[in-house]
Backbone bond lengths (Angstrom), bond angles and torsions (degrees), N, CA, C in turn:
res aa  C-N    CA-C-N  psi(-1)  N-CA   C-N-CA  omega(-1)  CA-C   N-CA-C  phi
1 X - - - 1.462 - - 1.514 109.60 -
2 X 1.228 123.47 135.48 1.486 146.27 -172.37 1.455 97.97 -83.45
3 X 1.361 129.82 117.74 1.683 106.66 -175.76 1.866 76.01 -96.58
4 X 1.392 106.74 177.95 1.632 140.55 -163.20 1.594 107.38 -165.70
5 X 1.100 106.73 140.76 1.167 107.76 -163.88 2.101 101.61 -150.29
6 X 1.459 106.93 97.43 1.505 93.67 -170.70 1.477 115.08 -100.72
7 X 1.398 126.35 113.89 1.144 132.91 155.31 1.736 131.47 -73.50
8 X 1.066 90.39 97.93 1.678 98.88 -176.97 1.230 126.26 -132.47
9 X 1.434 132.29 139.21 1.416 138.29 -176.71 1.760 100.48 -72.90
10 X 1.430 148.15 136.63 1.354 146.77 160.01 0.654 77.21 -66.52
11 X 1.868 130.42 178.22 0.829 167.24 123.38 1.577 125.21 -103.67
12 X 1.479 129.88 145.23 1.148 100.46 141.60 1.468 146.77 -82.81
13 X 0.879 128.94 32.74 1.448 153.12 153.26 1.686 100.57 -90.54
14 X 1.599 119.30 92.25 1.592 112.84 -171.93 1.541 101.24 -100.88
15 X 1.660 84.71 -33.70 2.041 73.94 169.04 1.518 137.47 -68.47
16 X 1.235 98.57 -30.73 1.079 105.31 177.31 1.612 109.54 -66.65
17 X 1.796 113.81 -56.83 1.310 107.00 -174.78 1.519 119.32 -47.52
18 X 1.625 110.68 -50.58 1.684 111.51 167.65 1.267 116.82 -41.53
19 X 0.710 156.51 -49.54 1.605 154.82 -167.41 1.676 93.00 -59.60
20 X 1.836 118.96 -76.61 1.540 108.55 159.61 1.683 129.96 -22.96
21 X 1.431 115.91 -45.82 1.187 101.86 -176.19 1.326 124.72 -88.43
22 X 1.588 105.54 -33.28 1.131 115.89 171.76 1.711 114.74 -47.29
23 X 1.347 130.41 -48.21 1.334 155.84 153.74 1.562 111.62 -34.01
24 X 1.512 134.95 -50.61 1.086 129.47 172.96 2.051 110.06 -89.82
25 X 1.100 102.75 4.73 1.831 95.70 -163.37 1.482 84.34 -103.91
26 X 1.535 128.61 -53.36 1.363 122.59 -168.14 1.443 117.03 -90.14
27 X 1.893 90.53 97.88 1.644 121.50 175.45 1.112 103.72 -113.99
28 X 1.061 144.99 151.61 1.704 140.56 -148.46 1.883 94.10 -175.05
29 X 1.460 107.70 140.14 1.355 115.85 157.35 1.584 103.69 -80.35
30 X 1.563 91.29 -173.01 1.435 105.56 -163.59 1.879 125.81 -64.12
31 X 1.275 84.10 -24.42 1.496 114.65 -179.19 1.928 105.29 -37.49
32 X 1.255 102.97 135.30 1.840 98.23 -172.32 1.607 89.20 -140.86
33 X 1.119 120.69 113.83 1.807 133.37 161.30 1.130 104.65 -63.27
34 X 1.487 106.55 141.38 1.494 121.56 169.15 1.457 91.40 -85.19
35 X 2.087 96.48 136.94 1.536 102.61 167.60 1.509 133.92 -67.43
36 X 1.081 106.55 8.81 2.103 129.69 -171.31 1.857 77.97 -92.61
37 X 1.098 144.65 -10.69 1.321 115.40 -155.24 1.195 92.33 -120.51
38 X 1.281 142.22 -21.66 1.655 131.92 146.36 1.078 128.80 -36.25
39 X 1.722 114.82 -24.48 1.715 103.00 -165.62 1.688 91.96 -122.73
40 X 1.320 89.87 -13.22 2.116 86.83 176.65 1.669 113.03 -95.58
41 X 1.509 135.77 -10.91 1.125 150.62 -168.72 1.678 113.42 51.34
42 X 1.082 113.41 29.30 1.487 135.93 -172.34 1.586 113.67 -34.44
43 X 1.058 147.70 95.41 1.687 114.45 -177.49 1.235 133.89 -39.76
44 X 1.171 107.69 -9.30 1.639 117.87 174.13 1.360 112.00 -62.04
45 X 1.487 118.29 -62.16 1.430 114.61 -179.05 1.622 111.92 -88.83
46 X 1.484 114.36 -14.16 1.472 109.51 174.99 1.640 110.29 38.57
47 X 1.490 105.40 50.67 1.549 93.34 163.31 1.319 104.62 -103.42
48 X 1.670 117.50 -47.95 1.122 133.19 -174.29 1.826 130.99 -101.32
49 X 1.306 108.61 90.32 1.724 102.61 -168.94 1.009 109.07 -93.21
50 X 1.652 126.79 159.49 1.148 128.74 166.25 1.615 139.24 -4.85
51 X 1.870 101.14 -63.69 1.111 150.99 -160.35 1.440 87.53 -89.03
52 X 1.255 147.35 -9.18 1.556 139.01 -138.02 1.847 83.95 -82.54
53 X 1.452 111.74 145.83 1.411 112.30 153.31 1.734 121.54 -81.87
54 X 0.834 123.73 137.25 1.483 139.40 172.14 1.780 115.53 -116.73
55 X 1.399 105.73 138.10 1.268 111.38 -166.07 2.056 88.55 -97.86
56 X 1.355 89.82 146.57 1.655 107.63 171.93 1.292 103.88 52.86
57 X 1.149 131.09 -149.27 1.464 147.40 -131.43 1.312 92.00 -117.91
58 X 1.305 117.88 150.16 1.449 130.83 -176.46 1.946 117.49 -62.89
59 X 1.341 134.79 132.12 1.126 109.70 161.32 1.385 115.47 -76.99
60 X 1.371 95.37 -143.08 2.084 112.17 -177.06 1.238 89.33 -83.68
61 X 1.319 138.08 -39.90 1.385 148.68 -149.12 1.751 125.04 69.03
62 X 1.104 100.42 12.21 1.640 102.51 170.62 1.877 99.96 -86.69
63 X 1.225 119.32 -25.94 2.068 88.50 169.26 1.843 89.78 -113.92
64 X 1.363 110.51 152.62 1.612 112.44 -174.06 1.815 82.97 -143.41
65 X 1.134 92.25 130.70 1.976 105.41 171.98 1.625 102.59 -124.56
66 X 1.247 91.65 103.35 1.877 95.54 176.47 1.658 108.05 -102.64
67 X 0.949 110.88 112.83 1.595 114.05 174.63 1.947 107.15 -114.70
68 X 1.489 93.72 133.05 1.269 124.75 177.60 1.586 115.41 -85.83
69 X 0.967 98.79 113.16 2.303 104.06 -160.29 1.446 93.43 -126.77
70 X 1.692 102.73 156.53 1.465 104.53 159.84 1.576 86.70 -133.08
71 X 1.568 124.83 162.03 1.143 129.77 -144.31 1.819 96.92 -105.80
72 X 1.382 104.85 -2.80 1.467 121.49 179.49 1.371 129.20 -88.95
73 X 1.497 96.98 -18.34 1.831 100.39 -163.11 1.216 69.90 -125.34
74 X 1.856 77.41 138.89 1.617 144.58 141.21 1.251 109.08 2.49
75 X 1.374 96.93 -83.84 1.851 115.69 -166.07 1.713 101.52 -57.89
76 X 1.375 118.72 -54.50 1.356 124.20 172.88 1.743 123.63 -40.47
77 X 1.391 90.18 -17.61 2.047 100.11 -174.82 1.349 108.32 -112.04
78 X 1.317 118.09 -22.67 1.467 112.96 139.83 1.273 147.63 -60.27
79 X 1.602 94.00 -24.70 1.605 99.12 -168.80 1.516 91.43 -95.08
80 X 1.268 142.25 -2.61 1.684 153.34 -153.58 1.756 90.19 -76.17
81 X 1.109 105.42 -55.13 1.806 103.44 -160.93 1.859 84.46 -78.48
82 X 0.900 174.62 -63.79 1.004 152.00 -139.29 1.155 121.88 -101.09
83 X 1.614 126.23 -2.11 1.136 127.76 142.03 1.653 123.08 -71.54
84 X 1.270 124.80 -13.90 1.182 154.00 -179.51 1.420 100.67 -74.77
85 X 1.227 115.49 -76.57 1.825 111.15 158.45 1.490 124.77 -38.63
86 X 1.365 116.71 -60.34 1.407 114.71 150.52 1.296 121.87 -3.11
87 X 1.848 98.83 -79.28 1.081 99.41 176.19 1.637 157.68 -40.44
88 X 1.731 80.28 -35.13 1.627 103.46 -167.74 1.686 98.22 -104.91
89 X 1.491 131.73 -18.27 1.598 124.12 124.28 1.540 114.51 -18.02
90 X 1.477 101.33 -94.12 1.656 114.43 -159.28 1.385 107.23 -78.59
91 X 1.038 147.95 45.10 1.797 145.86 174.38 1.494 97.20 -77.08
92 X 1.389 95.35 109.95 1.517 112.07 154.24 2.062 100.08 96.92
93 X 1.102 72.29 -31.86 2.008 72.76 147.01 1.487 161.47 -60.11
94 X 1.433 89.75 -67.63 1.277 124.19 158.24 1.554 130.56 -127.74
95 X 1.242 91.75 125.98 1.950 106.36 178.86 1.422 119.87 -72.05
96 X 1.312 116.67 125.24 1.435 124.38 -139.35 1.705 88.46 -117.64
97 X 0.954 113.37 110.45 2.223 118.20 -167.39 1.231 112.37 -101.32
98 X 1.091 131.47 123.50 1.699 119.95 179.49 1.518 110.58 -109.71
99 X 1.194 133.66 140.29 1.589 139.43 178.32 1.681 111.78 -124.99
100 X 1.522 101.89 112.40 1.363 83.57 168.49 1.662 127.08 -44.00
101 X 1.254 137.64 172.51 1.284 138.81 144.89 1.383 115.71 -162.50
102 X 1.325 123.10 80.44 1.721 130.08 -160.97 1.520 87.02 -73.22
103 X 1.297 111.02 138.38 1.718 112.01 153.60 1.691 111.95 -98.63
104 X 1.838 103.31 146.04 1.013 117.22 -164.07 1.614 112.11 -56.69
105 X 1.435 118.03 -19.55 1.566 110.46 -175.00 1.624 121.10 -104.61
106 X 1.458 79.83 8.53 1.562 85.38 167.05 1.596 129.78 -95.46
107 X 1.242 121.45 84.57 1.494 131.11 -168.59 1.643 100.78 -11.47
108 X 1.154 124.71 -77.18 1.133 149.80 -162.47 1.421 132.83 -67.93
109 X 1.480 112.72 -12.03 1.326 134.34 -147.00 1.651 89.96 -94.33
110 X 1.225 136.42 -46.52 1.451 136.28 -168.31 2.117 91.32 -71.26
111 X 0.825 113.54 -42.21 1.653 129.75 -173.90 1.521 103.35 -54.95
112 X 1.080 115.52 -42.05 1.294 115.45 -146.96 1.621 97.85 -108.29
113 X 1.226 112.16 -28.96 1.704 127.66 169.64 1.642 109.29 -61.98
114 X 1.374 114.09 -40.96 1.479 117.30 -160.42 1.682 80.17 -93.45
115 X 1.271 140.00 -100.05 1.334 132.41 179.58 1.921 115.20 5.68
116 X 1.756 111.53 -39.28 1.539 98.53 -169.58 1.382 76.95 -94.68
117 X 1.335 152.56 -25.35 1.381 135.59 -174.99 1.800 113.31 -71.47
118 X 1.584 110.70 -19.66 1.350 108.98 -165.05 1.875 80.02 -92.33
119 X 0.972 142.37 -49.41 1.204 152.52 177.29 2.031 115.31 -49.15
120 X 1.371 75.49 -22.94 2.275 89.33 179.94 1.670 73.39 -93.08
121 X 0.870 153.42 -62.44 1.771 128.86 -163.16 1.200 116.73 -47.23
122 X 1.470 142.31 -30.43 1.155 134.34 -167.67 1.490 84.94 -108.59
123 X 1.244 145.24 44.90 1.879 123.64 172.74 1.410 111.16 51.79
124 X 1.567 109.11 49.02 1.479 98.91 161.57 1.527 125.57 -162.29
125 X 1.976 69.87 40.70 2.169 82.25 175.51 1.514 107.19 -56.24
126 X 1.261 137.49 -62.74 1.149 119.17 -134.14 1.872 98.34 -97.78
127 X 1.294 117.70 11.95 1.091 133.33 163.43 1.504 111.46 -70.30
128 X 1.257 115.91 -48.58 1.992 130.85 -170.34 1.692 89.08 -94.86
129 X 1.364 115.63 -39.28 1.866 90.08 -173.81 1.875 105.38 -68.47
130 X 1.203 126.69 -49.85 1.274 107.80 163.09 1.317 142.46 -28.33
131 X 2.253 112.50 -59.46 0.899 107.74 155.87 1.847 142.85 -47.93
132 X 1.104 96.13 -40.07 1.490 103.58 164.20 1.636 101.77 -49.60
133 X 1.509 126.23 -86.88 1.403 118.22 -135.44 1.962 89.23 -72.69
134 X 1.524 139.02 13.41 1.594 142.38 -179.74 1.435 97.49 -81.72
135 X 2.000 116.48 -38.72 1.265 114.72 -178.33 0.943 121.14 -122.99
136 X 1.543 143.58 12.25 1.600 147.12 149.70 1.230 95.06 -13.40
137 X 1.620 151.01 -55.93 1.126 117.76 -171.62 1.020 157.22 -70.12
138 X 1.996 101.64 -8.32 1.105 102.67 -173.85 1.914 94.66 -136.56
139 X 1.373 99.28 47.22 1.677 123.59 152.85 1.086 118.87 -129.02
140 X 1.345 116.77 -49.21 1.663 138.49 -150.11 2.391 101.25 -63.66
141 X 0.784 116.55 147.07 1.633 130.80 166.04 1.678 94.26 55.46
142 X 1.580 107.56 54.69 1.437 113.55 157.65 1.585 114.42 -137.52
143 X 1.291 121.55 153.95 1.515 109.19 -142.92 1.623 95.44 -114.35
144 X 1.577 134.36 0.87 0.900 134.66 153.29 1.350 121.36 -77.46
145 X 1.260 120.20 135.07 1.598 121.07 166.15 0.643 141.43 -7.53
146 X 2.025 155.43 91.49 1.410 115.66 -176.08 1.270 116.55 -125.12
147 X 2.053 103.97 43.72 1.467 117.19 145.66 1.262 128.98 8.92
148 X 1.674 110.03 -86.45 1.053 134.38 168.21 1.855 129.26 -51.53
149 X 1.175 93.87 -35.43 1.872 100.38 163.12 1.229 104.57 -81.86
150 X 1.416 140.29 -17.71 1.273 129.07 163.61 1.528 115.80 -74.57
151 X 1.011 136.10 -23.77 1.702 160.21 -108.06 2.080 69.27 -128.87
152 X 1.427 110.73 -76.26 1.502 120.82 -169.64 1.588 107.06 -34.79
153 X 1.694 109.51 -51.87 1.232 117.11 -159.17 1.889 105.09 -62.10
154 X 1.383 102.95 -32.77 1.429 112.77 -169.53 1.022 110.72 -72.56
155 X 1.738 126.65 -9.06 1.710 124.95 -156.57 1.579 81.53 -122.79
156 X 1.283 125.99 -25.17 1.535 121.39 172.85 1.479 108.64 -50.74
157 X 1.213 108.03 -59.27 1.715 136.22 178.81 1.322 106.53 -24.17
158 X 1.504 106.95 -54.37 1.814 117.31 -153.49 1.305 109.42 122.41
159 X 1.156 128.60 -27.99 1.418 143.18 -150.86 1.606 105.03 -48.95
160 X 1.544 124.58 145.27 1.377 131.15 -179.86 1.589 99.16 -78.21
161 X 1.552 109.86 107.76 1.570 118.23 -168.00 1.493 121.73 -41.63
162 X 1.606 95.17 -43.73 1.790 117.84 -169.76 1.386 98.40 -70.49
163 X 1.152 117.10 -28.30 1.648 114.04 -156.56 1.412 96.83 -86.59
164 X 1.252 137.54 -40.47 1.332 165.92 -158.35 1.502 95.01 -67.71
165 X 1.574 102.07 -57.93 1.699 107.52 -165.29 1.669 101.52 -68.62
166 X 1.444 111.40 -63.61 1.530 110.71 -178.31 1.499 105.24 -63.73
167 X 1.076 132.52 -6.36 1.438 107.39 162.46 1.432 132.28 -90.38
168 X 1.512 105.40 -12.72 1.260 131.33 158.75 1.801 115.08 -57.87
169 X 1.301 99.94 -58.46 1.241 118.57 176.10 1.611 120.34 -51.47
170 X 1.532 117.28 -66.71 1.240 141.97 139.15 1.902 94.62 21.04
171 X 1.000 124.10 105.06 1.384 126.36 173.32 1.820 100.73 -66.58
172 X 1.391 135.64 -43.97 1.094 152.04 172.06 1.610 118.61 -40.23
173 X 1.269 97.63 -42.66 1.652 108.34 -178.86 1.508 104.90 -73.97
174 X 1.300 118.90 -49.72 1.405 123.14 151.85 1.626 124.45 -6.87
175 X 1.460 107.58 -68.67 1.543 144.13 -154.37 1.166 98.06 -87.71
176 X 1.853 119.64 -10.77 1.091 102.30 176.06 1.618 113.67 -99.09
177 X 1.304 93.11 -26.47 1.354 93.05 -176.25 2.240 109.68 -76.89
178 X 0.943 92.97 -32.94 2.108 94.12 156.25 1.332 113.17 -56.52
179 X 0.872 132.17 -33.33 1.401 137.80 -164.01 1.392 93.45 -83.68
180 X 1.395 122.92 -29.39 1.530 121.52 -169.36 1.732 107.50 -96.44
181 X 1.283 102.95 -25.65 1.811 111.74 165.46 1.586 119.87 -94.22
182 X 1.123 113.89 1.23 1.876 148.27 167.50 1.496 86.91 -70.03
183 X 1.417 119.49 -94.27 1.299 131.50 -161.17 1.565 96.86 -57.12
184 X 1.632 140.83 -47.30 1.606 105.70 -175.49 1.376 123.70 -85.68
185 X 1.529 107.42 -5.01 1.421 94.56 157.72 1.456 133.00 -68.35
186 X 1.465 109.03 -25.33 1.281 135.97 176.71 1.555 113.14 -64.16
187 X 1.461 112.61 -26.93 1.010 132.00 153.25 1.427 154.29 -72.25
188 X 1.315 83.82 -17.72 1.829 113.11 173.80 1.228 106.60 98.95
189 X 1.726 123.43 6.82 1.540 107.64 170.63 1.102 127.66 -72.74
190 X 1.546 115.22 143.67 1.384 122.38 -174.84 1.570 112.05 -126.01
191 X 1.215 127.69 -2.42 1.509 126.47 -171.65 1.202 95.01 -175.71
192 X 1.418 106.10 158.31 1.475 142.98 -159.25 1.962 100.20 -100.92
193 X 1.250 99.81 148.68 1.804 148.82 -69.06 1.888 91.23 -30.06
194 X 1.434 91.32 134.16 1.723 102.63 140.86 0.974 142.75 -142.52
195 X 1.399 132.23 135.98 1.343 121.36 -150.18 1.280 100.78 -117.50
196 X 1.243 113.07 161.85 1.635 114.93 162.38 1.639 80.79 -138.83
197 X 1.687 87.22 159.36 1.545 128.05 -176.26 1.388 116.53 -114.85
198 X 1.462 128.60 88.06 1.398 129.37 -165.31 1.798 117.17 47.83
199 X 1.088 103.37 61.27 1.369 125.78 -169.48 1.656 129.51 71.62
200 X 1.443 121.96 -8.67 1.085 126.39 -157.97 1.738 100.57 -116.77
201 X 1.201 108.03 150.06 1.224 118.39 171.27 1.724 125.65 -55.16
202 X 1.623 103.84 123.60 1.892 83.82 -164.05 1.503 89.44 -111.81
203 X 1.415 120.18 123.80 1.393 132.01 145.37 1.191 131.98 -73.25
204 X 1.442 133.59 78.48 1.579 129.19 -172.19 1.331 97.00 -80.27
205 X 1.591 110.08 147.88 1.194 133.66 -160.90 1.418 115.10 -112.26
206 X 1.852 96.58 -20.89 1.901 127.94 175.22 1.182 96.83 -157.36
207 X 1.301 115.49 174.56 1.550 132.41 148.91 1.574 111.73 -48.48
208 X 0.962 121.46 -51.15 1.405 147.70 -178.29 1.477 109.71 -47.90
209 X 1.460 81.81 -59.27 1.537 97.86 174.99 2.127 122.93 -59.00
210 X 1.146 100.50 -39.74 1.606 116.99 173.86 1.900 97.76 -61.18
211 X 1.342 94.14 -70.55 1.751 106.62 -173.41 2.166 88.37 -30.26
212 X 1.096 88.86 -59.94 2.339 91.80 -163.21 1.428 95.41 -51.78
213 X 1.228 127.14 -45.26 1.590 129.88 -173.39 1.151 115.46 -69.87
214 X 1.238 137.68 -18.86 1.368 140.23 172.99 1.953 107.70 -97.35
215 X 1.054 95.06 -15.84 2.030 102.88 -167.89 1.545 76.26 -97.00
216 X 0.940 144.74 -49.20 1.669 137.83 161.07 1.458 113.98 -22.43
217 X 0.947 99.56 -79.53 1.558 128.48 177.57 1.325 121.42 -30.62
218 X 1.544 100.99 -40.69 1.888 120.53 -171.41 1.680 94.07 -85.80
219 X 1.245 112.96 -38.72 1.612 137.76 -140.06 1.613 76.21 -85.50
220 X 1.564 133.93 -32.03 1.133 98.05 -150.45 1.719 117.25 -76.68
């Protein structure tokens, strides 16, 4: 594992900063996925598994945007609201894929991955991945545990407490979320958010620029 480590000012200007981060985070080895392996979850390209979480409502599945996040970094909580637009753009279009990918120097990042995975067991991943990137600021780049502030978010939820804890616990729930930083290393990921666009690596150049690459995509 490559540790990464992103130091960045937010701004309020998030679009703008995403476009910057997005631009310095997506470094990729040579490795190139066939686009058949986004919509088939193939082990070959290991972008897309069975099990994969998807945000909102299903598209057609002819464009698939899988982005690789850790719930800790910077760049990843910037890029949150404009995948969010994305979203509410492409509904029912495009299938929106989430992959864990904790980076190693982020205290918190393996913690906070398994918590939205113990929280995806009861139907309420994309309920806890929100909450997470609402309060990254006042968890995120601290080197004590914050288990237990995750533990809060899940009992905020509704969540069945016991189920929450042993699924936390659960060595398996673990394995799932490796299995999801397994496949982007396998992939050539090296830093947080990365996306690929129907299997291929997407470099946005703007916001603007992503929006044309995906209207591509539909267009083709």
């Amino acid at each position: 594992m490559l540790p990464l480590k992103r130091n960045i000012i937010v701004s309020s200007l998030v679009i703008a900063l995403f476009v910057a981060l997005v631009a310095a985070a997506l470094t990729f080895g040579a490795r190139k996925a066939d686009p058949a392996d986004a919509a088939t979850g193939t082990t070959t390209g290991k972008l897309v598994r069975d099990n994969s979480h998807r945000l909102g409502a299903a598209g057609t599945g002819k464009v698939v945007l899988v982005e690789f996040l850790d719930f800790e970094c910077e760049s990843c909580r910037a890029a949150y609201p404009v995948v969010e637009e994305m979203r509410a753009t492409y509904a029912g279009k495009v299938d929106f894929v989430v992959r864990y990918f904790p980076i190693d120097s982020h205290a918190n990042a393996v913690n906070s991955a398994v918590a939205v995975e113990a929280a995806a067991q009861q139907g309420k991943f994309e309920e806890m991945y929100k909450r997470m990137y609402d309060t990254q600021a006042t968890w995120g780049e601290q080197r004590e545990s914050k288990a237990s502030v995750f533990r809060g978010f899940a009992e905020g939820l509704g969540l069945d407490m016991a189920a929450y804890d042993k699924a936390v616990a659960d060595k398996s729930t673990l394995a799932r979320v490796e299995r999801d930083r397994q496949d982007g290393l396998d992939l050539g990921v090296q830093g947080t958010p990365t996306f690929f666009l129907n299997g291929k690596k997407l470099e946005p150049t703007s916001t603007q620029d992503f929006r044309d690459k995906i209207d591509a995509a539909l267009n083709d």
